[in-house]
N, C-alpha and C positions, 0 to 999 in steps of 0.2 A: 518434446515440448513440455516445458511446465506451465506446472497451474500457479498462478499469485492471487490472495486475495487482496485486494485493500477494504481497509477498516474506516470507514466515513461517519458523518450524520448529517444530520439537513441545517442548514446555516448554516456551515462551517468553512469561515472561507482559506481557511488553510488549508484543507479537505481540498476542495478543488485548484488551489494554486499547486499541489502536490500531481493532481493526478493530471494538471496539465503537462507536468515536468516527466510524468511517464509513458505520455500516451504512446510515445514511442517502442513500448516496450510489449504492444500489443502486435506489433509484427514478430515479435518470437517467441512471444507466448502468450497464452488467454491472464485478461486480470477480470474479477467479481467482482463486483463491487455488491459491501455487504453494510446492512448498519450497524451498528454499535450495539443497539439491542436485540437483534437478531441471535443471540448468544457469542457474543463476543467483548460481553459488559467488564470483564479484564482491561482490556483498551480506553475504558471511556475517558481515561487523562489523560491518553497518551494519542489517542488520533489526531491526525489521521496514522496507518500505521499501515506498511505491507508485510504480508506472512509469504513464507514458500515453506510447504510442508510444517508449518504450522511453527515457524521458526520466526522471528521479528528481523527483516530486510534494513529495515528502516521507519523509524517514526517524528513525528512532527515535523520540525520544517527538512524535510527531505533533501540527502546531497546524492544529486545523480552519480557522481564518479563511486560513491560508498557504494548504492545499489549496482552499477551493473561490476562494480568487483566482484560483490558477494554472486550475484548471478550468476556472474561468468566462474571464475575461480569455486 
C-alpha cells in the first residue's frame, strides 16, 4: 500500500474539487493531507498537488486517468 500526500491550503477551492476527484483512491491507499506551509512551501503555486514518494502525481486541476496511470504503472 502506498503512502500519497496531497499538498492543500485553507480556501482553496480547487484544493478540495481535487481531492474530491480522489477520494477514491483511499480504498488502496492512505492520502495526508498536508498544508502548504507545513514544509512543503515548494508547492505554494502549484496546489493543490499529489506526491507518492516525494515525486509530483499530479497538480492543479487534477486528470484522474494521469493519476491512476502513474499509480498504477
Amino acid at each position: 500500500m502506498s503512502k500519497l500526500i496531497f499538498v492543500t491550503s485553507e480556501n482553496c477551492e480547487l484544493c478540495n474539487k481535487a481531492f474530491k476527484k480522489i477520494k477514491f483512491i483511499n480504498f488502496f491507499s492512505s492520502i495526508k493531507k498536508v498544508d502548504v506551509t507545513d514544509g512543503y512551501e515548494e508547492y505554494l503555486l502549484r496546489i493543490p498537488v499529489l506526491l507518492k514518494n516525494d515525486e509530483v502525481v499530479d497538480e492543479g486541476v487534477f486528470n484522474i486517468w494521469k493519476i491512476i496511470k502513474k499509480l498504477v504503472f
